[in-house]
C-alpha positions as CSV (number, residue, x, y, z in Angstrom):
1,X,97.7,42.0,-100.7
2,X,97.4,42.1,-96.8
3,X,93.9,41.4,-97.7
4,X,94.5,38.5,-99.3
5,X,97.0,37.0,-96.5
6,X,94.2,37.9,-93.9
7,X,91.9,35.3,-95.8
8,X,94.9,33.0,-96.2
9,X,95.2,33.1,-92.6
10,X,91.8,32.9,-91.4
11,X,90.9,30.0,-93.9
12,X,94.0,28.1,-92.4
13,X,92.8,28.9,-89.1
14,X,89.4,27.1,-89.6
15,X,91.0,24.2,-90.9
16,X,93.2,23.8,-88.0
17,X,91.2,21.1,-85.3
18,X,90.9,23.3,-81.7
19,X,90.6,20.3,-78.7
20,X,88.1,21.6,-76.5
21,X,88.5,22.1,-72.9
22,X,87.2,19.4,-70.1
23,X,83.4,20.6,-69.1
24,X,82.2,18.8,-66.1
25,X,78.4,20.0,-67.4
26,X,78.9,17.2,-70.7
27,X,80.4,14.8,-68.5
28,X,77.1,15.1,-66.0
29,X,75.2,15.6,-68.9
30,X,76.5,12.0,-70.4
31,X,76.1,10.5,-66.4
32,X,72.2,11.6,-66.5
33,X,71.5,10.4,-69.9
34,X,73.2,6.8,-68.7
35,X,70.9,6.8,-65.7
36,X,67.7,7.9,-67.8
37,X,65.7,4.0,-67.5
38,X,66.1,2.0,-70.5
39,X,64.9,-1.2,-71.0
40,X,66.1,-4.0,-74.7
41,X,64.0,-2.7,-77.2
42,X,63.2,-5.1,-80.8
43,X,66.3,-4.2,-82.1
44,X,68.8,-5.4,-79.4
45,X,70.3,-8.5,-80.2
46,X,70.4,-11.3,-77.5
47,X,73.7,-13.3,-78.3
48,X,75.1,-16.4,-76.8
49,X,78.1,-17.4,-74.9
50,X,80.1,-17.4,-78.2
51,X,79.4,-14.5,-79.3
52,X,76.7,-15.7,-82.2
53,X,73.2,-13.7,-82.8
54,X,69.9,-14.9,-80.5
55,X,67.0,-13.9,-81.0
56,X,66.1,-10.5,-80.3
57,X,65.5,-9.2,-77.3
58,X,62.5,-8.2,-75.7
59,X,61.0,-5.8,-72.6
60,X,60.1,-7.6,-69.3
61,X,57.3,-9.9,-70.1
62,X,56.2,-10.0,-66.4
63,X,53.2,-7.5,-64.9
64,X,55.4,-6.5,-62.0
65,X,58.1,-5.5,-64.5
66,X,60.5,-7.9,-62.4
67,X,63.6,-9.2,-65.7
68,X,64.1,-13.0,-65.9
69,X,67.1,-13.8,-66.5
70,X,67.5,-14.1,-70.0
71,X,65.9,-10.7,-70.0
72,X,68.4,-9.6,-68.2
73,X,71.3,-11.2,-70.0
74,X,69.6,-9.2,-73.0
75,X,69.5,-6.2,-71.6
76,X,73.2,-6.7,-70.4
77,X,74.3,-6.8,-74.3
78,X,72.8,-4.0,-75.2
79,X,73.5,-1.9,-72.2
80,X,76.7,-3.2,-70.8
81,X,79.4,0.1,-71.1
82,X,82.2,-2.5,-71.1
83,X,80.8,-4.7,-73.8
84,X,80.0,-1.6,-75.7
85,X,84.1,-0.7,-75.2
86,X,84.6,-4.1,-76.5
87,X,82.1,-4.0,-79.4
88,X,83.7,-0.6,-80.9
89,X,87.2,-1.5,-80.7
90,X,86.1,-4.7,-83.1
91,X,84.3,-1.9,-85.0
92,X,87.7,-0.2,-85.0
93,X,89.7,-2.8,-86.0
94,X,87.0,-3.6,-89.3
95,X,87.7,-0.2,-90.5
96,X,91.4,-0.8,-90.4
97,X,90.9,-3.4,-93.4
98,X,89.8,-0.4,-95.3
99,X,92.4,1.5,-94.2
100,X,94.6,-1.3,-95.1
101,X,94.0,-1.5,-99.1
102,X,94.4,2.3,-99.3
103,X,97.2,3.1,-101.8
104,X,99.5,6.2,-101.4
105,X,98.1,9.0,-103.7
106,X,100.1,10.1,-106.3
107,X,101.6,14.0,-106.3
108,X,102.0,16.4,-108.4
109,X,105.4,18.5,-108.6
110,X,106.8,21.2,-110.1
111,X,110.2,22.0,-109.7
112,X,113.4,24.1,-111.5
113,X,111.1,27.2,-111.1
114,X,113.8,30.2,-111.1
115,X,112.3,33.7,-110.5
116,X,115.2,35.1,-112.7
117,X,113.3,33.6,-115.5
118,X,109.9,34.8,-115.0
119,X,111.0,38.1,-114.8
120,X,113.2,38.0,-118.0
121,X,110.4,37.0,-119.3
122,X,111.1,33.6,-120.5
123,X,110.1,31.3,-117.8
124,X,110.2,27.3,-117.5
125,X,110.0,24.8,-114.8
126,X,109.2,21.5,-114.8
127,X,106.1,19.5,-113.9
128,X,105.7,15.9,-112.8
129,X,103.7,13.1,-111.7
130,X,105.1,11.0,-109.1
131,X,103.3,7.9,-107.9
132,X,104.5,5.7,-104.9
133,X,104.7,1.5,-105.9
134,X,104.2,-0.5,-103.1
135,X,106.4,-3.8,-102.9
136,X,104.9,-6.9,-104.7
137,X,102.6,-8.5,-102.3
138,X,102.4,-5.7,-99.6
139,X,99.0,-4.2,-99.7
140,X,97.8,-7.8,-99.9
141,X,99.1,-9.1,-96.5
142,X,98.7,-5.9,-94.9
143,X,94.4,-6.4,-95.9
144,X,95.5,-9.9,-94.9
145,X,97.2,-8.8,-91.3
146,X,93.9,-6.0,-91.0
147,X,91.8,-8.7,-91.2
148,X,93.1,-11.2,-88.9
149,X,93.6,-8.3,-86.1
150,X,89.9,-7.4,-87.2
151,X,89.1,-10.8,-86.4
152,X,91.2,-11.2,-83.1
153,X,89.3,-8.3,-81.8
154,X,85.5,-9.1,-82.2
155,X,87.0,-12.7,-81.0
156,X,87.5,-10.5,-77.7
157,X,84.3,-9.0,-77.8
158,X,82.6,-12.5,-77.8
159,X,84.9,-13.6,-74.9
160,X,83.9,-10.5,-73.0
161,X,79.8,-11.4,-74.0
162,X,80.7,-15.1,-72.9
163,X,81.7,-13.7,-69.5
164,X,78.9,-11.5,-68.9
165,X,76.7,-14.0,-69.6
166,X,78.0,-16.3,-67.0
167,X,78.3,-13.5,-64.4
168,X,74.2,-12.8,-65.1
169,X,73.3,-16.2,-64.7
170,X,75.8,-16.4,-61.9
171,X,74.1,-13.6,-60.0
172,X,70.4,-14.9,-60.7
173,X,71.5,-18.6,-59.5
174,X,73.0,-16.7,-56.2
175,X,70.1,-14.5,-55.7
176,X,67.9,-17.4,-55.9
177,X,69.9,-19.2,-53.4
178,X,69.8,-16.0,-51.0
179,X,66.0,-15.6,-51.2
180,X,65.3,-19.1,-51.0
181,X,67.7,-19.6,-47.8
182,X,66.5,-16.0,-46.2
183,X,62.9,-17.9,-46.1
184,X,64.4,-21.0,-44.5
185,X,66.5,-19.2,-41.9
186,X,63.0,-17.1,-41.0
187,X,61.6,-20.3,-40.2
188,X,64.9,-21.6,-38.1
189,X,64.0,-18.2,-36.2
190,X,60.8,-18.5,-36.0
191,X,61.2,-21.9,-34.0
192,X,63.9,-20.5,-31.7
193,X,61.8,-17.7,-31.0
194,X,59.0,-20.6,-30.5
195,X,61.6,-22.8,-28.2
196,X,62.7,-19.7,-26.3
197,X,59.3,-19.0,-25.0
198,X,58.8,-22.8,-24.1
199,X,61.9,-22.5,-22.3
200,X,60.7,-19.7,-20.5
201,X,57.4,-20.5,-19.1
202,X,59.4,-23.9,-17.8
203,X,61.6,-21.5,-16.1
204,X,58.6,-19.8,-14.5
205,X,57.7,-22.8,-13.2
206,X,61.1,-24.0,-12.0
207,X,61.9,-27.0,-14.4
208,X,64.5,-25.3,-16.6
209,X,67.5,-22.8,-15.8
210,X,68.0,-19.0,-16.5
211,X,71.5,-20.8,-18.0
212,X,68.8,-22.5,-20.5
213,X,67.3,-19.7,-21.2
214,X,69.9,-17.7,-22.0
215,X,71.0,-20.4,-25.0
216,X,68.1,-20.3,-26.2
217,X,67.8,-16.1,-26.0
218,X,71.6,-16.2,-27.9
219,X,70.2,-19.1,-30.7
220,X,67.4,-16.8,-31.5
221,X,69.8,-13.6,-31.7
222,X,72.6,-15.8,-34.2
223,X,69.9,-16.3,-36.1
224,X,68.4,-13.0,-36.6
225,X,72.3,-12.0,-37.0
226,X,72.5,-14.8,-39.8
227,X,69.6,-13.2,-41.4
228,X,71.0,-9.3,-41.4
229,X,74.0,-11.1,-43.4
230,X,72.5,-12.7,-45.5
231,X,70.2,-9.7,-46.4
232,X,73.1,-7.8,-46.8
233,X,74.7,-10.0,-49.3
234,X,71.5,-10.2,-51.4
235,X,71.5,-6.4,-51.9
236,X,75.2,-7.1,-52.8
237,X,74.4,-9.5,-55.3
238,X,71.8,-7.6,-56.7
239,X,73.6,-4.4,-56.6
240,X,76.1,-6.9,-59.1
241,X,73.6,-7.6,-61.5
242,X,72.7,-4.2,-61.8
243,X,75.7,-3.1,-62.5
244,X,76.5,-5.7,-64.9
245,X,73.3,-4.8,-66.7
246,X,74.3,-0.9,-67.7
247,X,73.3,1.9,-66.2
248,X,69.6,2.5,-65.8
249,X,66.7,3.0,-63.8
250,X,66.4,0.6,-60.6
251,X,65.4,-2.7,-61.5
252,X,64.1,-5.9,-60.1
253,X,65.0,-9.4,-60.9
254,X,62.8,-12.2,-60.9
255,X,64.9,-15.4,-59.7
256,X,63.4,-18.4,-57.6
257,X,64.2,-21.7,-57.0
258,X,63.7,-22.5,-60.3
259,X,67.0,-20.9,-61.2
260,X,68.7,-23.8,-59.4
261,X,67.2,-26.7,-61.2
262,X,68.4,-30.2,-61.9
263,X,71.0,-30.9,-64.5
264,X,71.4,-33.7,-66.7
265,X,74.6,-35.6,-67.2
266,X,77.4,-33.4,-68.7
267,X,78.6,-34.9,-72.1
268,X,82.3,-36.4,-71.8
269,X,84.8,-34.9,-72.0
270,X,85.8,-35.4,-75.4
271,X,82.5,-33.7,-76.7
272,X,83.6,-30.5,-74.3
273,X,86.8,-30.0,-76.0
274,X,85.3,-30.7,-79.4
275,X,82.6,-27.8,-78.4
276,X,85.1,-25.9,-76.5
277,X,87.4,-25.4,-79.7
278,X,84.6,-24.7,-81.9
279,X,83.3,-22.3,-79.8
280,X,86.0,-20.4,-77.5
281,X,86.3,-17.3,-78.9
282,X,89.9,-16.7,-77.4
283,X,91.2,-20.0,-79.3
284,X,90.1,-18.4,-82.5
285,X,91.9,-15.0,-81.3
286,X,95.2,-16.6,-80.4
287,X,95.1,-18.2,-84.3
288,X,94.5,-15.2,-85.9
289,X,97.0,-13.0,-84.1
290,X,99.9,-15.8,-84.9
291,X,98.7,-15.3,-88.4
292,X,98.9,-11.8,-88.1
293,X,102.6,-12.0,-86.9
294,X,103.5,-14.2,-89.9
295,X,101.9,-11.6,-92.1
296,X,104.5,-8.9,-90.3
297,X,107.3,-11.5,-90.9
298,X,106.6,-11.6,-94.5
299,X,106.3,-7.3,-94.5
300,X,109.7,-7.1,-93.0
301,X,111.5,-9.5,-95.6
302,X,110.0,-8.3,-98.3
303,X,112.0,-4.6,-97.0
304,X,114.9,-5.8,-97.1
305,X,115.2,-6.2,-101.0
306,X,116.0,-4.1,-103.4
307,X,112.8,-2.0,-104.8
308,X,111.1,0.7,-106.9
309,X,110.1,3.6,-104.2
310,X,108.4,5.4,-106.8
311,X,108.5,6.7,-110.6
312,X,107.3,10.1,-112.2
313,X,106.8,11.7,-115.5
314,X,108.1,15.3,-116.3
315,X,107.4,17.4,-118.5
316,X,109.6,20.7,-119.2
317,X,107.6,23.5,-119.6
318,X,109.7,26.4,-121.1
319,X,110.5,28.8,-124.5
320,X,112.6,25.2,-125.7
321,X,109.8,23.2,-125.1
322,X,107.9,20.8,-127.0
323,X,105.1,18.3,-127.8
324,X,108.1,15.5,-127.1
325,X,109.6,17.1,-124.0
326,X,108.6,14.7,-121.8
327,X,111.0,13.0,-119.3
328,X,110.4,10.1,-116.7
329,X,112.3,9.4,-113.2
330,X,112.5,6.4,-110.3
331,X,113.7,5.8,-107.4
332,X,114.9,2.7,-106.0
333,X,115.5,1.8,-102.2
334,X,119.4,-0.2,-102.3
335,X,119.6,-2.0,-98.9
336,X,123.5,-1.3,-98.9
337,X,123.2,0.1,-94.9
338,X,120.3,-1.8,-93.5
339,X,119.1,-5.4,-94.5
340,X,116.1,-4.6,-92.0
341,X,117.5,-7.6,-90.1
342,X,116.5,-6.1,-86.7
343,X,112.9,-5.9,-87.3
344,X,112.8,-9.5,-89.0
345,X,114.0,-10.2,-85.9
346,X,111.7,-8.4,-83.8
347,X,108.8,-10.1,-86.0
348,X,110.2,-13.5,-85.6
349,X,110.3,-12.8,-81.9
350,X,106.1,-11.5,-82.3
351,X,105.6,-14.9,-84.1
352,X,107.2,-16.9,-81.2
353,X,105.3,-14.9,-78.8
354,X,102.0,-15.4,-80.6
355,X,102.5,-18.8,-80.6
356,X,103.2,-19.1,-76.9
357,X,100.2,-17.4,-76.4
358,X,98.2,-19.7,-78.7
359,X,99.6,-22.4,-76.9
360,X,99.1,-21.3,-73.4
361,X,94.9,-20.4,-74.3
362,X,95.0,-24.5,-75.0
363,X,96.6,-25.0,-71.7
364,X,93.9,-22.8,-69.9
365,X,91.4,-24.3,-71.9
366,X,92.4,-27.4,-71.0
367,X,92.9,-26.7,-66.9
368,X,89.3,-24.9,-66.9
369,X,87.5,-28.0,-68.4
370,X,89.4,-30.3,-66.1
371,X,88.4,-28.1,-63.2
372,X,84.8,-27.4,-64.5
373,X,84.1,-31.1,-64.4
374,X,86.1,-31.9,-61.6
375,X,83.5,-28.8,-59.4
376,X,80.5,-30.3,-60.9
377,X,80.7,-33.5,-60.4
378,X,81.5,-32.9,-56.9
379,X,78.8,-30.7,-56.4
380,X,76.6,-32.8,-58.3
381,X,77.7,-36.1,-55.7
382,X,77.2,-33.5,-52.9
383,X,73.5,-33.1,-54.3
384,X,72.9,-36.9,-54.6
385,X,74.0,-37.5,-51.0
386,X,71.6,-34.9,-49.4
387,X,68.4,-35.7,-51.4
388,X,69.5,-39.8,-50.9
389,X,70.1,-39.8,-47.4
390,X,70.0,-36.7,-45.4
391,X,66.6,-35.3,-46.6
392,X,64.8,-38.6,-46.2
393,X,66.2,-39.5,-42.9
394,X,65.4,-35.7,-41.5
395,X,61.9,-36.0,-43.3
396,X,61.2,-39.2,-41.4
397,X,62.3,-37.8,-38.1
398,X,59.7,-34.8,-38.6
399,X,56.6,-36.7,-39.6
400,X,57.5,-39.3,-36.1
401,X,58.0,-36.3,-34.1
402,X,55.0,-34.7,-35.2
403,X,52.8,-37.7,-35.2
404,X,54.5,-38.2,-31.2
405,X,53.4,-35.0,-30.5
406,X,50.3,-34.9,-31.4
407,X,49.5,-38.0,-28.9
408,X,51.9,-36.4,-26.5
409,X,54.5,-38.7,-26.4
410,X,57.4,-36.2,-27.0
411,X,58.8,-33.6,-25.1
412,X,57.6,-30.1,-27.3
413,X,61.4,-29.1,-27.1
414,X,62.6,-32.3,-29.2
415,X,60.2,-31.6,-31.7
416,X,61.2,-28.4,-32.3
417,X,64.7,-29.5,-32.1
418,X,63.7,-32.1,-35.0
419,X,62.4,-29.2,-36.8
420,X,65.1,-26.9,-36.4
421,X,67.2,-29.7,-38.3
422,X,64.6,-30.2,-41.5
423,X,65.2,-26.5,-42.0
424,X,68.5,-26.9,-41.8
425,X,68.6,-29.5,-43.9
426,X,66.7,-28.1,-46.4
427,X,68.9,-24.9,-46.3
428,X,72.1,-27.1,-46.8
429,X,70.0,-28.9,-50.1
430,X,69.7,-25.3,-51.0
431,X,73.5,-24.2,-50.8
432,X,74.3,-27.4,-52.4
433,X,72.1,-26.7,-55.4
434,X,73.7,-23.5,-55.4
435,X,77.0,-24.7,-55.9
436,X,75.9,-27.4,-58.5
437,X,74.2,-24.5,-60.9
438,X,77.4,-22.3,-60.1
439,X,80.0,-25.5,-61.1
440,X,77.7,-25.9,-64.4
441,X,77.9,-22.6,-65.6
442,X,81.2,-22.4,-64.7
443,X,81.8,-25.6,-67.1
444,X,79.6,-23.5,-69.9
445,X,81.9,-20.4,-69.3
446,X,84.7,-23.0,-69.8
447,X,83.2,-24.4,-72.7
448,X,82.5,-21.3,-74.2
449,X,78.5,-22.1,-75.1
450,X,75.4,-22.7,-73.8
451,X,74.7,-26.5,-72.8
452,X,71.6,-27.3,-71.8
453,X,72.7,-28.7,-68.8
């Protein structure tokens, strides 16, 4: 007998579940296998703003290994830790439709079993079969509520891909900008290093000031300052994309001017809304979750009626029994205490809420497509009035001073002046372009896809 306990015990031991303590050697263990270099493989699926299947993604096509950056928005699905949080609740959420059409499993009971009779030698009991009914309609708006939650959620994980997305393309269009401006302001320094030393052999000889000099010593230093910031918000930009990519190896990024190209016209604005609805993944989450808080208005009226809980059939087993001694039971719920009016309540309150939350994604849909447009077509004006006038006008001033210069009809300080303002005109074009591509992808993010702009 003690035996037999002992096994009891030990098998009800091992089905017990024992949490296991915190080990700081998995958690490094996890960090290094994060940091281990990975790069999309064939499998990886690229996916667009909205969330829908690209094609599939592919290793750095370039020799120096250097990720474009749709190679890098890639790699950023398939590597991204807070996608991949995203992606498995929505994985999550799926299962719970399953969980949803389960039915409660019938149980078997045996009751009116008196020792007294087993050891008189005569004993009976009873044995049944109870099985729960669910209410009429139940099971099929709780697969019905599963399934619009199910839907709600990978509806986040698309609005989560449609913002990594933006922020990849973001970073490339700013890194672009960085590099491209760095090269310009080496130029602007290279000049005032050239006009310092033209200022200084002029002092030599007595026909400029030590107060001259010294501007043109503090020029040449704000610039080199200029450039250390500028260096230093590149590695912070890259640092960004890096990060946004999943852990890894270090990378490089291959991101030029090209990254800031010309857009065409945007569509109007009517053709935006009509792409953002079909696309914005948080309109189609708002919908479903009001849906879903209809279904729990329609679970918590259906309570509040009167209803089989369950029915069983008995069976007496005993030295009276026989072939015909079956028996049957029931159980129904009477709502004489409680007409479950609190949490139709509460539901109707859910569905109000939904609702205002449905209406309010419309609203912010709505503000960031006004403001989308209104940034890009400032930006894009900002554009046209550089490359219209200023770059012209500055690129006429350079070829005169240069063609003075060479017949020596032009002091050599103007014309380094002149060319101290081509560079920084160029570098202006170049910040202006920067805020163009940032306003357009803005209007993508806003419209919720890709478009071609």
């Amino acid at each position: 007998m003690a035996r037999a306990l002992s096994l009891a015990g030990a098998a009800l031991l091992g089905a017990c579940f024992h949490a296991p303590a915190y080990a700081p050697e998995r958690s490094l263990a996890v960090l290094r296998a994060l940091e281990a270099p990975s790069e999309p493989s064939s499998s990886s699926e690229d996916r667009d703003a909205g969330g829908r299947a690209g094609p599939p993604a592919s290793t750095p096509a370039r020799a120096d290994g250097a990720l474009t950056a749709d190679e890098a928005f890639a790699l950023a699905v398939a590597n991204n830790p807070d996608l991949a949080v995203a992606e498995a609740e929505a994985a999550v959420a799926a299962a719970e439709v399953d969980v949803a059409r389960q039915l409660d499993n019938p149980s078997f009971r045996l009751t009116n079993f008196r020792f007294a009779d087993a050891l008189a030698g005569a004993p009976q009991m009873n044995l049944g079969v109870r099985v729960p009914i669910p209410r009429p309609g139940t099971v099929r708006t709780r697969v019905a509520a599963a399934r619009l939650a199910a839907d709600a959620a990978e509806s986040d994980a698309a609005a989560a891909r449609r913002l990594l997305r933006v922020l990849v393309y973001q970073r490339f269009a700013q890194i672009a900008w960085l590099r491209a401006d760095i090269d310009e302001l080496t130029r602007a320094a290279a000049l005032f290093e050239e006009r310092r030393a033209q200022i200084g052999a002029r002092v030599e000889r007595a026909v400029a000031t030590r107060v001259d000099l010294a501007v043109a010593d503090l020029t040449h230093a704000e610039a080199l300052e200029k450039l250390g910031r500028l260096r230093s918000e590149l590695a912070r930009a890259e640092a960004e994309l890096a990060r946004a990519l999943g852990p890894g190896g270090p990378r490089r990024f291959h991101a030029d001017a090209a990254e800031l190209q010309a857009i065409a016209r945007a569509p109007s604005r009517e053709d935006l809304v009509a792409r953002a609805v079909d696309a914005r993944p948080e309109l189609r989450a708002s919908q479903a979750r009001v849906a879903e808080a209809r279904a729990g208005v329609h679970l918590a009226r259906s309570a509040a009626w009167p209803w089989f809980n369950w029915v069983q059939v008995n069976y007496y087993v005993g030295p009276t029994a026989t072939p015909a001694s079956f028996g049957f039971g029931l159980a129904l719920d009477l709502p004489l205490l409680s007409w479950n009016r609190g949490e139709v309540r509460a539901a109707r309150a859910r569905v109000r809420q939904r609702e205002a939350e449905e209406r309010a994604a419309a609203a912010h849909l709505s503000g960031e497509l006004d403001e989308a447009i209104a940034r890009l077509q400032a930006a894009d004006a900002r554009v046209m009035e550089i490359e219209q006038v200023l770059l012209p006008r500055v690129e006429d001033a350079a070829r005169e001073a240069a063609a003075a210069l060479a017949a020596g009809a032009v002091d050599p300080l103007t014309a380094n002046e002149i060319e101290g303002r081509r560079v920084a005109a160029r570098r202006q074009h170049l910040a202006a372009l920067f805020e163009r591509r940032s306003a357009a992808l803005l209007l993508e993010a806003a419209v919720g896809a890709p478009l071609d702009l």
